[in-house]
Each structure stands twice: as structure tokens, then as C-alpha cells.
C-alpha positions as CSV (number, residue, x, y, z in Angstrom):
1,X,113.7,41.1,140.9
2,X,112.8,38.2,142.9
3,X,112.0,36.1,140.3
4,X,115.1,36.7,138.8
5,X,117.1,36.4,142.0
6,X,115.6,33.0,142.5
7,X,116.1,31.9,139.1
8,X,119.6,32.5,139.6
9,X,119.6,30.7,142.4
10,X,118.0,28.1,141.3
11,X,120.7,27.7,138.4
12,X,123.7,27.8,140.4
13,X,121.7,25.2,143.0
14,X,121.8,22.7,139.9
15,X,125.7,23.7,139.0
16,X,126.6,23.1,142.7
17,X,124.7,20.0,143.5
18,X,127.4,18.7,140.8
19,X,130.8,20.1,142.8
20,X,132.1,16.9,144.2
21,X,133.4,19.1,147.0
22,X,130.4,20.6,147.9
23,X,128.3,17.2,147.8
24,X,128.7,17.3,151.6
25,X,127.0,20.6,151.9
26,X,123.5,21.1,153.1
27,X,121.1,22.6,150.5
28,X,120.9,25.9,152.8
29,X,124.5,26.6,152.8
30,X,124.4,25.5,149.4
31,X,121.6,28.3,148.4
32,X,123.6,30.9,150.4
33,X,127.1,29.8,148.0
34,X,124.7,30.0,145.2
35,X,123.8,33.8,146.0
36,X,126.8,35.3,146.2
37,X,128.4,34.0,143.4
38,X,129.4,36.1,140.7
39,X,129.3,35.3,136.5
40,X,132.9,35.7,134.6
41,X,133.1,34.6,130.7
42,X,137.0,34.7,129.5
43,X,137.9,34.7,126.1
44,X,140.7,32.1,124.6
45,X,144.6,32.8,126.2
46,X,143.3,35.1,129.1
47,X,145.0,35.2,132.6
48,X,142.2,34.6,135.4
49,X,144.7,34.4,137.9
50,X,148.7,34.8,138.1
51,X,150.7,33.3,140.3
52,X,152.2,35.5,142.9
53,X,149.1,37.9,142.9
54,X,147.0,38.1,146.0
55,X,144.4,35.4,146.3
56,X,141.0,36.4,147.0
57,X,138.8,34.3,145.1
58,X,137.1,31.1,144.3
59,X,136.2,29.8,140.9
60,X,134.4,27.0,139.5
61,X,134.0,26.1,135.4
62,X,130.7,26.1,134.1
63,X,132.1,25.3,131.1
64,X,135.2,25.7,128.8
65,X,138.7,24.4,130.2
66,X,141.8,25.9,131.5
67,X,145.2,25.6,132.2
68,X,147.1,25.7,134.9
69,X,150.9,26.5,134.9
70,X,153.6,27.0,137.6
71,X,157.2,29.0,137.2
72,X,159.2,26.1,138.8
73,X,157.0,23.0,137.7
74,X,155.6,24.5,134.4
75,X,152.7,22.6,133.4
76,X,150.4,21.4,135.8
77,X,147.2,20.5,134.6
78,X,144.1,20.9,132.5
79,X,140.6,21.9,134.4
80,X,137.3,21.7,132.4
81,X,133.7,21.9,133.6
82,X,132.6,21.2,136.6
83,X,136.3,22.0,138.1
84,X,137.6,24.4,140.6
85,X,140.5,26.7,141.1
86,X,141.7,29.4,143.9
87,X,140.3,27.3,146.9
88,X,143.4,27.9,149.0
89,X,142.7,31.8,148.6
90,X,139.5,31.6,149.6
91,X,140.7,29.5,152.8
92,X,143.8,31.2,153.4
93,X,145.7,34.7,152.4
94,X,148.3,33.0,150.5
95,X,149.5,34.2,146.9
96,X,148.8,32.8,143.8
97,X,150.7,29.2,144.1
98,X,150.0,29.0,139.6
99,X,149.1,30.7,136.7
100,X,145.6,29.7,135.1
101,X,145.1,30.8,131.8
102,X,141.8,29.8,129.7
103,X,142.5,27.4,126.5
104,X,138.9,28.7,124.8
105,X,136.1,30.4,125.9
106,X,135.3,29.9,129.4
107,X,132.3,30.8,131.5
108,X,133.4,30.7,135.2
109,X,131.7,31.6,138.7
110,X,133.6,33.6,141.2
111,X,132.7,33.8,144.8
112,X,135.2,36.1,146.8
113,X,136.8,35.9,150.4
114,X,134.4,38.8,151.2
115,X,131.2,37.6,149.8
116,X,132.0,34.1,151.2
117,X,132.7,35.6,154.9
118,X,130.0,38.3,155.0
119,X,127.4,35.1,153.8
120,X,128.9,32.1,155.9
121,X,130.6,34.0,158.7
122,X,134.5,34.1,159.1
123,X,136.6,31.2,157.7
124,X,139.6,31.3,160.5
């Protein structure tokens, strides 16, 4: 189990250490982000998150792309790997501000407002 546990860690250490917004983060709190985070693989056309729906997570593409979509703007962008989405739920209870909806397979990591706050203390 630890072995495993620190394999994992060790993988999501690598993906992290290539987050441009994490770059300023020390390899400690880094290791803790890395620990809580959780796998997700989407198929093709599947909702990760609607706009509207309570925000409570974090995701980052491991690889794979999605697309991000608004009601009043419509299209918005295109993520790929090493992108992130859902940053302002983490951060803040806000609803969904867009739609993101995976273009092919997609393998994602989710870290949630709970997991985040019971590892790195409270956000507000």
C-alpha cells in the first residue's frame, strides 16, 4: 500500500511540476495536492461540468482536450493537456460560469473543495 501510495505520488509530482500555475508551489504542498487527487477518464461528448451546477471541484488534463462552452458567449475555448478547469469553484462557491464537454477521450484529475480544505486548511 505504501508503495503504491508513493508511486502515485510520485506520478502526480511529475504531472504537477508541469502546471504553470503551480510552478510557485513548494514541493511539500505540491506532494500534499498530489495525494488527494482523484483519477477521472471521460469518454468522447461527455459533460464534466455544466454550467449552472454547483462548483466543487478542480480539474487538470492529463491528457485528451476539451471544450468549453458558455449559454450567452457560446464557444469559448479548447483545453488540452496540461490545462485546467473549475479553479474558481475550488476558490469560491460560485456556480458553473461554462459548460466543458470532452472532444475525445480524456483522462483528467479532480481534487475537490473538501479534499483541498481538509489537506491545505481552509481557503477563505
Amino acid at each position: 500500500l505504501l508503495r503504491a501510495t508513493q508511486k502515485k505520488r510520485d506520478q502526480y509530482m511529475d504531472f504537477l511540476d508541469k502546471i504553470p500555475i503551480l510552478k510557485s508551489v513548494d514541493p511539500y504542498e505540491k506532494a500534499r495536492i498530489a495525494d488527494v487527487l482523484v483519477p477521472v477518464e471521460k469518454p468522447a461528448g461527455e459533460i464534466v461540468v455544466a454550467e449552472g451546477e454547483d462548483g466543487d471541484a478542480f480539474y487538470f488534463i492529463e491528457t485528451g482536450e476539451v471544450e468549453v462552452r458558455s449559454k450567452k458567449d457560446g464557444f469559448l475555448s479548447t483545453l488540452g493537456a496540461g490545462t485546467y478547469f473549475g479553479e474558481l469553484a475550488l476558490l469560491f462557491s460560485q456556480p458553473r460560469r461554462a459548460t466543458v464537454t470532452t472532444t475525445q477521450t480524456t483522462h483528467l484529475v479532480m481534487i475537490s473543495r473538501k479534499a483541498f480544505t481538509n489537506y491545505m486548511g481552509p481557503i477563505e
